[in-house]
C-alpha positions in Angstrom: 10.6 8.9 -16.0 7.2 8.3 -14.9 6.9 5.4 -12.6 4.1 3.4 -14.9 5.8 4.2 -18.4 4.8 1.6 -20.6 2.7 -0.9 -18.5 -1.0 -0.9 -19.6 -3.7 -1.2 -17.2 -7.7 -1.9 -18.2 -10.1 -0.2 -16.6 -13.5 -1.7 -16.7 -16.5 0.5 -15.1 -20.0 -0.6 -14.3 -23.4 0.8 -13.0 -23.0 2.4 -10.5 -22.8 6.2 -8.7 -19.2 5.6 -7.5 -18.7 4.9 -11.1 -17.2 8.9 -10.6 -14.6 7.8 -8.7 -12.7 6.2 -11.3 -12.4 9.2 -13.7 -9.6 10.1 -10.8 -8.0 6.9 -11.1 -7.7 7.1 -14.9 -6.1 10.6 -14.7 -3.8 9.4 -11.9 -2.7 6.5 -13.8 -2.3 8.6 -17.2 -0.1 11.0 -15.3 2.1 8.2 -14.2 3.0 7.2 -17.8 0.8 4.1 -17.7 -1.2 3.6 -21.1 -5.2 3.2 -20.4 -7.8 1.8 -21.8 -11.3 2.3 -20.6 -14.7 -0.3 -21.4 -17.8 1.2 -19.5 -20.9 -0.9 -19.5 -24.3 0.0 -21.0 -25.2 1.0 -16.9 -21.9 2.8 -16.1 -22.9 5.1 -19.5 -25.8 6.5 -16.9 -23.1 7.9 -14.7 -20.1 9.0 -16.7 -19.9 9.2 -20.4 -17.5 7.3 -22.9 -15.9 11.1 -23.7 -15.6 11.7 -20.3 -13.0 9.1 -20.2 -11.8 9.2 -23.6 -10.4 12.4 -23.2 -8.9 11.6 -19.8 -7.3 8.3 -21.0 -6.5 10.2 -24.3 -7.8 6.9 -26.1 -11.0 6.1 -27.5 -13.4 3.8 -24.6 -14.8 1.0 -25.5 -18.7 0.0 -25.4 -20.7 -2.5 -25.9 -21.4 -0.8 -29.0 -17.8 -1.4 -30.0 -18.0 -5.4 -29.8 -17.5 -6.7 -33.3 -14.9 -3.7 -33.8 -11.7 -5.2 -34.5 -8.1 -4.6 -33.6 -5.6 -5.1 -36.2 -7.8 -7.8 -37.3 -9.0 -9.4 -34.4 -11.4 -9.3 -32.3 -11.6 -6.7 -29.9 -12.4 -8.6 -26.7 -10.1 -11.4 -27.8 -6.9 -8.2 -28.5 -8.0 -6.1 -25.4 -7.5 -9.2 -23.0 -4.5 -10.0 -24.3 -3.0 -6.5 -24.4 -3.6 -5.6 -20.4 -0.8 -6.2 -17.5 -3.7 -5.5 -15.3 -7.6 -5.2 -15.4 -9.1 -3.4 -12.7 -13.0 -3.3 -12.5 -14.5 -0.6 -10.3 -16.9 0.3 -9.1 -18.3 -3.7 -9.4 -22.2 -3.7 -9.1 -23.9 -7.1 -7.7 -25.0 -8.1 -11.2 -21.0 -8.2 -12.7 -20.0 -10.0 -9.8 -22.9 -13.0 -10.5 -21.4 -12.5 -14.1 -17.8 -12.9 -13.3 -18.5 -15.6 -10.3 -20.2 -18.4 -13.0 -18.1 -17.4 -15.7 -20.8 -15.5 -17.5 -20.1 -13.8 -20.5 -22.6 -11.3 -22.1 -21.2 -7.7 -22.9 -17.9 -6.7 -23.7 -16.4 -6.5 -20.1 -17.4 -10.1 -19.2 -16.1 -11.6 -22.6 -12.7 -9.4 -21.9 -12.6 -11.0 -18.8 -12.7 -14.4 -20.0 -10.2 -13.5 -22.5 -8.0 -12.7 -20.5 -5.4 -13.9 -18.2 -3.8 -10.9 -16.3 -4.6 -10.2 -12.4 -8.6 -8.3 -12.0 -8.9 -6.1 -9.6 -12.2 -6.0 -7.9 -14.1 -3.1 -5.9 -17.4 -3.6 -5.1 -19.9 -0.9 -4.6 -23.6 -1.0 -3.8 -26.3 -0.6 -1.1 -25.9 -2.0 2.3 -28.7 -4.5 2.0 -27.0 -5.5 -1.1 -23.7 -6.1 -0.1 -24.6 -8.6 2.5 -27.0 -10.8 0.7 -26.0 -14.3 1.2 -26.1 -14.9 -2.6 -23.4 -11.7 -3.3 -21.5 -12.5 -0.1 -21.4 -16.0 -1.9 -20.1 -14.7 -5.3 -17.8 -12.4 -3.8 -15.7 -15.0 -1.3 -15.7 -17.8 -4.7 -13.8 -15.1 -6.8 -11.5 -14.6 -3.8 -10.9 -18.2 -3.7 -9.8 -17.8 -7.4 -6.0 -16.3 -7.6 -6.4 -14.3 -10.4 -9.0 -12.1 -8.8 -8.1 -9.6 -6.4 -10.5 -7.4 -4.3 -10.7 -4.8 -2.4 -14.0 -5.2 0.3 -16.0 -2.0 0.3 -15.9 0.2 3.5 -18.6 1.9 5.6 -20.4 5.2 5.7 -22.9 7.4 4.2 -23.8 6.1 0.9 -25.8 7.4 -1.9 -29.0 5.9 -1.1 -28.9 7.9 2.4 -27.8 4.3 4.3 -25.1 4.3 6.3 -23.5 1.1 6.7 -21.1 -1.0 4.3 -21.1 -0.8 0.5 -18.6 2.7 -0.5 -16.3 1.4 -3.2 -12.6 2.4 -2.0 -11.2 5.6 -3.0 -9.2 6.2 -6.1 -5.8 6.4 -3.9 -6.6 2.9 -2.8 -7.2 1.3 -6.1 -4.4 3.3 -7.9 -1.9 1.7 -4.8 -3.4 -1.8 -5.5 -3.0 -1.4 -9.4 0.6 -0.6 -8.7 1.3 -3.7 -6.5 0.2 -6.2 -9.4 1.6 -4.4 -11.6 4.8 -5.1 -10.1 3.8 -8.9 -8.5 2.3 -10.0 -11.7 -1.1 -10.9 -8.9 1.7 -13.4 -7.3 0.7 -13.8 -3.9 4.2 -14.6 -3.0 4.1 -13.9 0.8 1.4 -15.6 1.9 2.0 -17.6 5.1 4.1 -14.7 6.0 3.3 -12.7 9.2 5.7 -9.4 8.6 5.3 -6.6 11.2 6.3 -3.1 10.4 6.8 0.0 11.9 5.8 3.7 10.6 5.9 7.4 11.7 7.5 9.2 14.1 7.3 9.1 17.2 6.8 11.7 19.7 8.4 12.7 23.1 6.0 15.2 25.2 7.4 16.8 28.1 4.3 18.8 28.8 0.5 18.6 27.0 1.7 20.1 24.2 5.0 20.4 23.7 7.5 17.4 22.6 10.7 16.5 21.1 10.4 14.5 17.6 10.5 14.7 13.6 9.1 15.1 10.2 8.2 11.1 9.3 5.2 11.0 8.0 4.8 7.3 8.2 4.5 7.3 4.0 7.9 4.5 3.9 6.1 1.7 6.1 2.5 2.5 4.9 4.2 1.6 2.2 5.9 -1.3 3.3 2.8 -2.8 5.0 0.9 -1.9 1.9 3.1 -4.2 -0.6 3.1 -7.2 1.9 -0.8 -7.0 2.3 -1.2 -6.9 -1.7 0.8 -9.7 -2.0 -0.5 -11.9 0.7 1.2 -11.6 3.8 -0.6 -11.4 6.9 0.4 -7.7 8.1 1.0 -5.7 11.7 1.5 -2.0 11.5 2.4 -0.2 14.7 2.3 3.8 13.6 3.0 6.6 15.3 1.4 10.0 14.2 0.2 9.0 10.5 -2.1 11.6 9.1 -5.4 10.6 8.1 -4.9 10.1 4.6 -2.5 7.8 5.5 -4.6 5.8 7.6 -7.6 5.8 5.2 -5.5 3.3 3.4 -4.8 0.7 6.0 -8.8 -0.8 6.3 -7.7 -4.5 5.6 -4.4 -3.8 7.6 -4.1 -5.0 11.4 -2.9 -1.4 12.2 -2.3 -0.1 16.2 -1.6 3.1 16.8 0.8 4.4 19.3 2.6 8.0 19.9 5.7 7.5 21.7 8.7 5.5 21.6 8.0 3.3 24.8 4.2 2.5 23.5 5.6 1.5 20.2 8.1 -0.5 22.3 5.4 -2.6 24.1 3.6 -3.5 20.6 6.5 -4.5 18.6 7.7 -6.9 21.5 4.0 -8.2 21.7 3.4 -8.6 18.4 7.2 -10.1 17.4 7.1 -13.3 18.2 4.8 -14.3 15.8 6.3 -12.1 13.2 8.6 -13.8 10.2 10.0 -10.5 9.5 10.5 -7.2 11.0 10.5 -3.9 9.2 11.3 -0.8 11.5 11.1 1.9 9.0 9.8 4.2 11.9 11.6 7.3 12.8 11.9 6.1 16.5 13.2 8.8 19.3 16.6 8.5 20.8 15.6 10.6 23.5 13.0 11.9 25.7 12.5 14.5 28.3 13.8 13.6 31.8 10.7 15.0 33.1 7.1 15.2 32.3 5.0 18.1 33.6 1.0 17.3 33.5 0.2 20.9 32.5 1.3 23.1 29.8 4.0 25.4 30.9 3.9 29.1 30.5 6.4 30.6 28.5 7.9 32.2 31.1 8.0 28.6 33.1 10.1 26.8 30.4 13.2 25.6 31.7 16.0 27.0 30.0 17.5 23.4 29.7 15.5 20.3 28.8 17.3 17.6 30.3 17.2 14.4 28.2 17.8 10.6 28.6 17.9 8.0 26.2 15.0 5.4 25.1 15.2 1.9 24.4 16.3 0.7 21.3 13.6 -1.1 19.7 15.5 -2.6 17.1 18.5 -3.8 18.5 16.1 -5.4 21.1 14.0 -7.4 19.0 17.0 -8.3 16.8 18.9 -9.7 20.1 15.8 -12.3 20.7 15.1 -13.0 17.3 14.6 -16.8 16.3 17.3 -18.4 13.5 13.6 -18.1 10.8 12.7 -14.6 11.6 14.7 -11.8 9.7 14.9 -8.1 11.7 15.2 -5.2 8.4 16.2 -1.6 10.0 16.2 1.5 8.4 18.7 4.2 8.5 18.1 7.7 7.5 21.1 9.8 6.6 22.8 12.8 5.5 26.0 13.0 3.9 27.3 9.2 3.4 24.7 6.7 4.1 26.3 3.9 3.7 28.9 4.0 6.2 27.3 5.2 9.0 23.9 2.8 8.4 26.6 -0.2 8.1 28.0 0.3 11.7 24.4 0.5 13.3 23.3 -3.0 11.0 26.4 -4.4 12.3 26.1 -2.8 16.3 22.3 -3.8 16.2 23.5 -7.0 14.3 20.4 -7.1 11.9 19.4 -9.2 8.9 19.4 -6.1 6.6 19.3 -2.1 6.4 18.1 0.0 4.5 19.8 3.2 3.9 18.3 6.3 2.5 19.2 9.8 2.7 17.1 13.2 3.9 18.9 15.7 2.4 18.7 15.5 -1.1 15.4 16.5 -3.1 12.7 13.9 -3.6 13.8 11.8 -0.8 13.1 10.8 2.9 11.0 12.4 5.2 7.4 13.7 3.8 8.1 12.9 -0.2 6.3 10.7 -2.7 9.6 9.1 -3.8 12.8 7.6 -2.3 15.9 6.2 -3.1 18.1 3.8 -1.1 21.0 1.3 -0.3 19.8 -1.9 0.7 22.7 -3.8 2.8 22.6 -7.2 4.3 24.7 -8.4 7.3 27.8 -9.8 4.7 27.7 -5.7 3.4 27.1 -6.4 0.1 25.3 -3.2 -0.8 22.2 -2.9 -3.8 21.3 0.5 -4.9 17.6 1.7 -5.6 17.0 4.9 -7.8 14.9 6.8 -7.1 11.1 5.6 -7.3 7.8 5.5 -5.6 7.7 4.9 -2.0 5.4 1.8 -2.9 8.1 0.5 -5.7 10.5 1.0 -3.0 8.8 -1.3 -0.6 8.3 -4.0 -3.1 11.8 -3.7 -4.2 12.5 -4.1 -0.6 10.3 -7.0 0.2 12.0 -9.3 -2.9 15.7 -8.2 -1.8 14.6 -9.5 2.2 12.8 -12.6 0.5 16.3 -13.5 -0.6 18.3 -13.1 2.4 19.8 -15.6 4.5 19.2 -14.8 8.4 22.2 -14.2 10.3 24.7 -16.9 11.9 24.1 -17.5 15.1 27.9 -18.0 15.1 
């Protein structure tokens, strides 16, 4: 089953060149079972056309030539804000956000808005000069104060006006990620007040320039993890080791450090812990490291025919050993074979809050994949299974199990 089957998701576009971008988003979101509907503004119809998306959210768009159309006998503004779970607006142009700031209502997008009452996604897009006008700086921070509205800040480089500076509406990965977090949080912002740090990626153990022991994370669990927290209002810390840089194109509004090996990702996690409410380690950290380090590559010839090894700290069972009665330590356990039993012994040896087991070895799982599946277990071992699902569905899964759990006795 697709992982948006049946949730319906609004998609308003205005004037604007990045107005490109969101013919992506459409498809992506079609292609994940969710049903689209699609109003462009008389300014967006410069850049892409009504057919355009029409045929790429197989339904008819909606113009402002389409006002006083009805839907089943009502009015189409009045049916359209009633029918969407989310309403995402992209890219937003300077004039739509004055609009939607005073609660102006002149086309069909504003009057959709108004009638409405589902979470709005915002991202901005416009010139540089633009962007940090007092007056749209103004606009922009009132809607943030409102909870139904939801934005993600443009980010910087070349734009289409040949400036470089701030003003590129986020990329369709981005806004497709954020859609899917309100789809599931309803725009609750849940965990704010909550400082959660997270780990992601795996780490790597050199024992020359070029040449180290480690493993196929790819950092896509906690990215995850820290994504869902952010989107729901947490204050977040990822420490990552190795993401690629797709992966790290999506952490902008993220405090993210990275680090390579285990001991680096040591030192952050203890620095940033005590400040943390919860801990997710859902980074493939190294048992073991080379004995020895040699500051040049070896030749072939030079390798030794042993590597001898010795272990590395336990990151983990650290933090969870100085953890205050409040803060809750989550571990992760990746598997082969039975999961449950052997991730059981390490939550109870490590004695954390919670772990999540998931397995590697069966298809559409673990390291490198789009989708997971797991065992969530809390320190009494009562177990909850997760099918299999998005990474991101995962992590919000995840994050309402841990908001349920009750830290572990002291006793």
């Amino acid at each position: 089953m697709a992982s948006l089957t049946g949730r319906r998701v609004l998609i308003g576009i205005t004037g604007g060149i990045a107005a490109y971008k969101v013919c992506e988003v459409v498809s992506r979101l079609v292609q994940d079972g969710a049903e689209v509907r699609v109003i462009l503004t008389s300014g967006a119809q410069a850049f892409v056309t009504p057919l355009t998306l029409a045929t790429l959210s197989r339904h008819p768009a909606y113009t402002d030539e389409s006002f006083w159309q009805s839907i089943h006998g009502r009015p189409l503004h009045i049916e359209l804000g009633e029918w969407a779970d989310v309403f995402a607006i992209a890219p937003l142009t300077a004039n739509t956000l004055a609009k939607l700031s005073h609660g102006f209502a002149d086309n069909l997008l504003t009057n959709v808005v108004l009638a409405s009452t589902c979470p709005v996604l915002l991202a901005p897009a416009m010139n540089t000069d633009m962007w940090e006008q007092q007056t749209v700086q103004e606009n922009w921070q009132r809607l943030q104060e409102n909870p139904r509205f939801h934005g993600i800040s443009p980010g910087a480089g070349l734009l289409a006006c040949d400036r470089v500076g701030v003003g590129r509406m986020a990329e369709g990965d981005r806004l497709v990620t954020h859609i899917e977090s309100l789809l599931h949080s309803g725009g609750k912002q849940d965990l704010a007040g909550y400082h959660i740090l997270v780990s992601a990626g795996g780490t790597r153990e050199y024992f020359d320039p070029v040449r180290f022991i480690g493993n196929p994370a790819t950092g896509k669990m906690g990215v995850a993890v820290a994504q869902a927290a952010a989107h729901r209002g947490a204050k977040v810390t990822l420490v990552h080791s190795c993401l690629n840089a797709n992966a790290i194109a999506q952490l902008s509004e993220i405090d993210s450090i990275p680090v390579t090996n285990a001991e680096e990702m040591r030192q952050q996690m203890q620095q940033h812990f005590p400040q943390a409410d919860w801990v997710v380690m859902a980074a493939a950290v190294a048992d073991v490291k080379p004995a020895q380090y040699y500051g040049q590559k070896l030749a072939k010839d030079k390798l030794p025919e042993s590597l001898p090894i010795v272990p590395v700290a336990d990151i983990v069972a650290e933090l969870a050993a100085q953890k205050q009665h409040q803060q809750r330590v989550i571990g992760f356990a990746a598997q082969t074979g039975d999961i449950v039993a052997p991730a059981l012994q390490k939550l109870r040896r490590k004695k954390l809050d919670a772990i999540v087991a998931n397995p590697v070895d069966v298809p559409d799982a673990g390291f490198g994949s789009t989708t997971n599946q797991a065992v969530f277990i809390d320190a009494n071992g009562n177990q909850t299974s997760i099918n299999s699902c998005t990474k991101l569905q995962l992590a919000h899964y995840l994050l309402d199990w841990v908001d349920h759990l009750q830290p572990v006795s002291d006793e």
